[in-house]
N, C-alpha and C positions, 0 to 999 in steps of 0.2 A: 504494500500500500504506500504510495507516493505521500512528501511532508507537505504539505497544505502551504501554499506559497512559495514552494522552491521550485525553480525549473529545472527540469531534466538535463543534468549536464552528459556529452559523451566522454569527457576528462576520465579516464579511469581513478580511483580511489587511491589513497597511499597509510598506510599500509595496505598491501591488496587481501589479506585477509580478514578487513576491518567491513563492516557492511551498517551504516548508521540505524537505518531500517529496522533491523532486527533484535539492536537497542532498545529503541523507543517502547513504551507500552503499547499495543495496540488501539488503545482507545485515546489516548492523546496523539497516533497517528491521523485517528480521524476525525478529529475535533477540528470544525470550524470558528475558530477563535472568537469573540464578542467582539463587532463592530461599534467602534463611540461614534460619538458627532463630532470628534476631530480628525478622524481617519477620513473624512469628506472635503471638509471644508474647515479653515482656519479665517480668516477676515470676512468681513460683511458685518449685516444686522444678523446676529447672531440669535436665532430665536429658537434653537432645533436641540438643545441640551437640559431645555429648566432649570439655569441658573437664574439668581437671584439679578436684574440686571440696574437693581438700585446700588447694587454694591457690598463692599464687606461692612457689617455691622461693627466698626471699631471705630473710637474717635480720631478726628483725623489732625490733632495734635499730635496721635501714639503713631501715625502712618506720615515719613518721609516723603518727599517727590519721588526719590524712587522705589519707595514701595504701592505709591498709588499707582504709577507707570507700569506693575507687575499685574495690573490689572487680575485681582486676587478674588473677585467673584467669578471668571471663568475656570472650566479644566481647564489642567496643563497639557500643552506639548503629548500626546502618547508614544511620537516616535524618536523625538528628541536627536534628531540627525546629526545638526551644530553640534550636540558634545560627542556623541560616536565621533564623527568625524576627525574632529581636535584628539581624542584618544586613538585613534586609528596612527594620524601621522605622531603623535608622540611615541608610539610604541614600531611605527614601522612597517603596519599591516597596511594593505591595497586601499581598505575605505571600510565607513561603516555599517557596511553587513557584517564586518568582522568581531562586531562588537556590540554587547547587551551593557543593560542598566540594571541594577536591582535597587530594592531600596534597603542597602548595605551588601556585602557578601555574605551575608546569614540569608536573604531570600534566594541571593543566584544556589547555595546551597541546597537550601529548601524546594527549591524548584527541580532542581536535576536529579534530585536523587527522586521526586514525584515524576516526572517522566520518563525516568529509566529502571525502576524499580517496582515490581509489584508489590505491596505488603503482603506480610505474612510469606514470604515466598522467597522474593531475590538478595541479594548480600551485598554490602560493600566493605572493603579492606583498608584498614587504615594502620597504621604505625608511630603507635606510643612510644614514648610521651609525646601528644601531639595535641595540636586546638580540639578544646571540649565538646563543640557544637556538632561536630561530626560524630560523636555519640548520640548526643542527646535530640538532633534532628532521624537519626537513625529509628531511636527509641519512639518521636512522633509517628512516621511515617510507617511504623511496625517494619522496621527493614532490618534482619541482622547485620551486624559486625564479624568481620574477622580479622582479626585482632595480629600484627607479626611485626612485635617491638622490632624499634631499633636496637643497631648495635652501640651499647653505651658506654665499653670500657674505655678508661682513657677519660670521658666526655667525648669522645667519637659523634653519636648523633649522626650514625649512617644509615642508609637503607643495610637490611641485608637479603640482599640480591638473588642468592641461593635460596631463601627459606619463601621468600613475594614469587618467584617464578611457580616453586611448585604449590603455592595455594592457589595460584588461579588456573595454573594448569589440572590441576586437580578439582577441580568445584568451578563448573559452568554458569551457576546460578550468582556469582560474583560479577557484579554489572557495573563497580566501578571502583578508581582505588583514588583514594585522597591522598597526595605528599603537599607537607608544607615545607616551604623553601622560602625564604629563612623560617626556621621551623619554631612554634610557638607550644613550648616555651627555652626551647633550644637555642633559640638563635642561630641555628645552623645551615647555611645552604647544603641544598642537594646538587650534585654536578650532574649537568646537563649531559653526558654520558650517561648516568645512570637510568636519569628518564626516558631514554630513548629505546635502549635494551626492554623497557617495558613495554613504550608501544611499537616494538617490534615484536614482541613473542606471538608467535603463530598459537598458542594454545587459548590466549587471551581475546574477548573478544568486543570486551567492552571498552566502559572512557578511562582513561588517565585526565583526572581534575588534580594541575598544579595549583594550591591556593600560595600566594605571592604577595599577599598584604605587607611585608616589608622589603619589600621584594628593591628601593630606591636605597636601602641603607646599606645592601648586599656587593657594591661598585658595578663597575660595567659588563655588562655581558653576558650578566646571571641568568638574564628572565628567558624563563621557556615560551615568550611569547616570539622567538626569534623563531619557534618551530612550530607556530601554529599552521604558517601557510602549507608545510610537508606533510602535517597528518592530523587527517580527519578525526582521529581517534580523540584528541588531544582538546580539553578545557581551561584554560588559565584564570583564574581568580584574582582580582586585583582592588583596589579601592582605594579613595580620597583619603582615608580616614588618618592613614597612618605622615608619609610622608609630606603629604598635603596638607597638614594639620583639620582636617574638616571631619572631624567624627561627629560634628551635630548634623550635618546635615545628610545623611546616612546615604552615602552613595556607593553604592557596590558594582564590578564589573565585570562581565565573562568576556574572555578572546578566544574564537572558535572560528571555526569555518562556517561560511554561510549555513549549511541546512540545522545544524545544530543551535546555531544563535535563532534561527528561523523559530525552532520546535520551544526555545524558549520565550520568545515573542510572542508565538501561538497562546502561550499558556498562563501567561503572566494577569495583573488586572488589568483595566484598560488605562488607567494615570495612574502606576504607580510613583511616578518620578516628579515631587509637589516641583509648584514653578517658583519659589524660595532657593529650595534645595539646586534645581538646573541652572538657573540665575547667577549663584552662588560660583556652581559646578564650572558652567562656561566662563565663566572670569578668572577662575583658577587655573584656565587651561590657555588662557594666553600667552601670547609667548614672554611679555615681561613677568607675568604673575611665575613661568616656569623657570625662569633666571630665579627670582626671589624663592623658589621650591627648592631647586639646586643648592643656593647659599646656606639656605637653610639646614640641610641633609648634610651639607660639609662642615658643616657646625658643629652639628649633634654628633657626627662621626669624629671631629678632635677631640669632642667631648668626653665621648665613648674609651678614647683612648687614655685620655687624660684620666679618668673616672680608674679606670682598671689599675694604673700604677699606683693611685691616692690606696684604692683597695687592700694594698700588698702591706703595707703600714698597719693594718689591721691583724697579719699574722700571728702575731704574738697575744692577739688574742681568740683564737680558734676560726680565722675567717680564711678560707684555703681561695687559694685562685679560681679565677670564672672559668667555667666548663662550658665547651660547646664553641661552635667556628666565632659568636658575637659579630656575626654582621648582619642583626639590628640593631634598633635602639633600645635596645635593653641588656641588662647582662643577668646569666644565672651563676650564682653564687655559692656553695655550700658553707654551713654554717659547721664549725668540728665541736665533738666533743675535747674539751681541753688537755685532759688526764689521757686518753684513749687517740686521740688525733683522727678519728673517723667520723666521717657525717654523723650529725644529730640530728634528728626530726623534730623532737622535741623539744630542745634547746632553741632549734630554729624558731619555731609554732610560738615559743615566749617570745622570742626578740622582734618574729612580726608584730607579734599582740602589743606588747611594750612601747614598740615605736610608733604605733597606729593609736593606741589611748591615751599614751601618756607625752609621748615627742611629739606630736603631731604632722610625722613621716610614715606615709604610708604605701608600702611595698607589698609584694606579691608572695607569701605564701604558696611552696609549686612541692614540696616534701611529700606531699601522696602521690606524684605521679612516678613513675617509673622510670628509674636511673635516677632519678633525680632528689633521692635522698639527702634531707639537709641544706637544701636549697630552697633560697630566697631569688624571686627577681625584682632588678630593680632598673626602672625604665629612666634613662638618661633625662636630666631634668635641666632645668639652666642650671650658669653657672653657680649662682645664689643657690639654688633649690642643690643643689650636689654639696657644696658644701655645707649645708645643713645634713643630709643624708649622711656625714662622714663622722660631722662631731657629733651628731646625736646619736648612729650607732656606735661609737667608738666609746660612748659614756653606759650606752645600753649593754656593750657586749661583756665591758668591766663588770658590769654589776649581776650578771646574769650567767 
C-alpha cells in the first residue's frame, strides 16, 4: 500500500534490503491525514476556520506591536516551510521534505514509535544508560523494550556492536533502535561508523532513530544527519532546545527522507507548531541569530573544559574525574566513597539533596542508571553559576 502523498519514485532504495512500507503500520499507511483550512488557503477574508476574528482576549498593554503582528487569533502555519527550509540548509539536506517539526522531540518520538509499532506486539531496542523517555513512551504506546547496555568500562559509553547485531537479527518484531549521540546522560558520541554497520545489517529491517539533541556541543562532523540522504532506513532527532537555548518554546525535529517525514506529517495534529513558538523558531535560524548560536556553543565548550580541571581540585575529597566522551554541555561525574575510593550512590543521592535544599545548586542525580554509579550530572552553567557549583560542593562534599 502506497504512503499517502508521496510519489512513486523509480530511485531504487538504499539500503536495498530496507522497504519503508513494511514499516509502517498498516492503518497509518492508509490514513488520509485531516485536512485544516490552512492547507487551502493562507490570506484573504479568512472566514473558513471559526476563529474568533475580534481577536485575542488579552489586554493590549500585555501584547507588543509585535505580538499583535503575530496575529494570534488565527491557526498557525500547518506546514511551516520557512523553518524546514532554514533547517534543511543549516544541516545540509536538499530542502524541506527533509524535514518535520514536533512540538519538542518527545512528540517526533511519540509519533514514530505510533506509526511503526503495533502495541502489544512490536519492540524497540535501546541502550542504557540512555534518555528516559524512550522507556516511558514505550511503556504509553504498550510497545516492549529490548534493552543491550552499553559498554561502560573505563566510562567507554559505547555501542556494543556484537550483542545490537544479534538482537535484531534474532527478533523480527524489533521495528526500531534509539542511539543517543551525545548520549544522555553520557555525554558521549557515537561514531558514525558505528551507525552505519547498523543500517546496513541485512537481518535488520527496521528504523535506526539517531536522537542528537546535543548533537552542536559534539564539534564538527558528528551529526548523522550527513547520512540521511544515503539511507532511507535512517531518522535523526534534533531540537532548538538545547544549543539554541529555546526549550520554552518546545521545538523538536526529525531529518529523514521524504516518505518517512511524509508518514509523519500524515499523522501529526493539524497546528501543532503554535505561531509564538515558529516566530521565535525562524529568527533563530537566521543567519546572524546562527553566528550568535555558534558563539554561544564555543563558550559553553571553554566552559566545559575549564569546568573539568576546576573539578580535579575536588579529588581529595572523593570526586573522581568525568566519565564518558563530554561532548555536551554537561558533565557526568562520580561521587567516591572516601575510605573505599569506589562510587557511592548514596553519598552521591546526599550531596545532590544537600546542594539542591540547602546550596541552592541544583544538579542531576543519574546513580540508578546503569554504569553510572555514583554519579552526579552537572550541566555547564555560566561563569558565575560554575563557580558557585565549585565552592558550594567543595563545602558540601567536606561535610558529607
Amino acid at each position: 500500500m502506497p504512503i499517502h502523498g508521496v510519489v512513486p519514485s523509480t530511485k531504487p532504495t538504499y539500503p536495498l534490503h530496507f522497504d519503508l512500507e513494511s514499516v509502517i503500520r498498516p492503518n497509518i499507511l492508509a490514513l488520509h491525514p485531516y485536512r485544516c483550512a490552512r492547507d487551502d488557503y493562507q490570506s484573504g477574508i479568512l472566514l473558513d476556520a471559526n476563529e474568533n476574528a475580534l481577536g485575542p482576549s488579552i489586554p493590549s498593554a500585555a501584547l507588543d506591536k509585535e505580538h499583535l503582528d503575530l496575529e494570534l487569533h488565527r491557526y498557525p502555519d500547518p506546514a511551516q516551510v520557512d523553518i524546514k527550509s532554514r533547517i534543511a540548509r543549516l544541516r545540509n539536506l536538499p530542502g524541506w521534505e527533509y524535514v518535520f517539526l514536533g512540538v519538542g522531540s518527545d512528540e517526533v518520538l511519540d509519533l514514530l514509535m505510533r506509526v511503526c509499532c503495533t502495541p502489544a506486539k512490536d519492540k524497540v531496542l535501546t541502550t542504557p544508560p540512555t534518555y528516559g523517555m524512550y522507556s516511558v513512551c514505550g511503556q504509553v504506546n504498550d510497545v516492549a523494550l529490548v534493552k543491550v547496555p552499553l559498554t561502560v568500562e573505563g566510562g567507554a559509553f559505547q555501542l556494543d556492536l556484537p550483542k545490537i547485531k544479534s538482537a535484531l537479527e534474532s527478533d523480527p518484531l524489533i521495528k526500531m533502535v534509539f542511539l543517543c549521540s551525545p548520549g544522555n546522560p553520557t555525554g558521549t558520541l557515537i561514531p558514525l561508523s558505528d551507525v552505519k554497520e547498523i543500517l546496513e545489517l541485512p537481518g535488520f529491517r527496521g528504523i535506526v532513530v539517531v536522537d542528537e539533541a546535543y548533537i552542536d556541543f559534539g564539534g564538527d562532523d558528528a551529526s548523522a544527519s550527513s547520512l540521511v540522504e544515503s539511507y532511507a532506513n535512517l531518522c535523526v532527532m534534533q531540537t532548538l532546545s538545547k544549543s539554541f537555548g529555546l526549550a520554552a518554546i518546545r521545538l523538536g525535529i526529525a531529518l529523514a527522507q521524504p516518505p518517512l517525514i511524509q508518514v509523519l506529517s500524515n499523522t501529526k495534529a493539524p497546528y501543532n507548531i503554535s505561531t509564538p513558538s515558529a516566530h521565535l523558531a525562524l529568527s533563530a535560524l537566521s543567519d546572524e541569530a546562527l553566528d550568535i548560536m555558534r558563539q554561544k556553543v564555543a563558550t559553553l565548550v571553554a566552559s566545559r573544559t575549564k569546568l573539568l580541571e576546576d573539578l580535579k581540585e575536588l579529588a581529595p575529597l572523593g570526586l573522581a574525574p568525568a566519565i564518558g566522551g563530554n561532548h555536551a554541555n554537561f558533565l557526568l561525574v562520580p561521587v567516591l566513597n572516601r575510605a573505599a575510593g569506589t562510587p557511592d550512590s548514596a553519598r552521591a543521592l546526599k550531596i545532590y539533596t544537600r546542594m539542591a535544599e540547602k546550596e541552592g545548586v541544583v544538579v542531576r542525580y543519574r546513580g540508578n542508571e546503569f554504569g553510572c554509579e555514583g554519579c552526579l550530572r552537572m550541566t555547564i552553567g555560566t561563569e558565575q553559576e560554575n563557580e558557585a557549583l565549585l565552592e558550594r560542593l567543595k563545602q558540601t562534599m567536606a561535610e558529607i
